[in-house]
C-alpha positions in Angstrom: 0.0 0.0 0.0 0.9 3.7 -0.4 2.1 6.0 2.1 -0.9 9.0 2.7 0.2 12.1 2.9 0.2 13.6 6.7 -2.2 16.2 5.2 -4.9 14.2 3.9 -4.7 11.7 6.7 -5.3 14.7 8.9 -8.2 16.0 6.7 -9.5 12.4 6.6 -9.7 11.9 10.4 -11.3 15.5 10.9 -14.0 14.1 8.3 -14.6 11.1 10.0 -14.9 12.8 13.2 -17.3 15.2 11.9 -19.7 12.3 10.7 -19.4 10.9 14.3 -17.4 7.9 12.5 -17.4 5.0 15.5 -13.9 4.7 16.2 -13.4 1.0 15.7 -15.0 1.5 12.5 -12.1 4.5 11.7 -9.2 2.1 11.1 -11.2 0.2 7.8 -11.6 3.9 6.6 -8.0 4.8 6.9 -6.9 1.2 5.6 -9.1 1.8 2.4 -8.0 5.0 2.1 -4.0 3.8 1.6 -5.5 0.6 -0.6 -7.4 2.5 -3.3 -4.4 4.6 -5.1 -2.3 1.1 -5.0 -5.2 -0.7 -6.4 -5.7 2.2 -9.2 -2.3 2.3 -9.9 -2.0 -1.3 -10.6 -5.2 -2.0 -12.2 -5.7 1.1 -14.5 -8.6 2.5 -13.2 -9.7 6.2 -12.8 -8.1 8.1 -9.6 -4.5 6.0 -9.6 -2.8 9.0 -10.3 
C-alpha cells in the first residue's frame, strides 16, 4: 500500500470525526483509504494518479 500524505490523513480523520465515525470503524476507513491509489495504480482505473 501507499504512504498518505500527513495532510490528507489529517483532513481524513477531521471528516470522520465530523460524521461521528465509531472509532473502531475508523481504522477500515483509513486502511481503504491507503488501498485505493495502489489498487488504481496497478489495475488502470480512474483516480490512480
Amino acid at each position: 500500500m501507499l504512504a498518505v500524505p500527513p495532510e490528507l490523513a489529517r483532513r481524513q480523520e477531521a471528516r470522520l470525526a465530523r460524521q461521528n465515525m465509531v472509532t473502531g470503524q475508523r481504522m477500515h476507513d483509513h486502511q481503504w483509504l491507503r488501498y485505493y491509489p495502489d489498487f488504481c495504480g496497478k489495475h488502470c482505473c480512474e483516480g490512480g494518479n
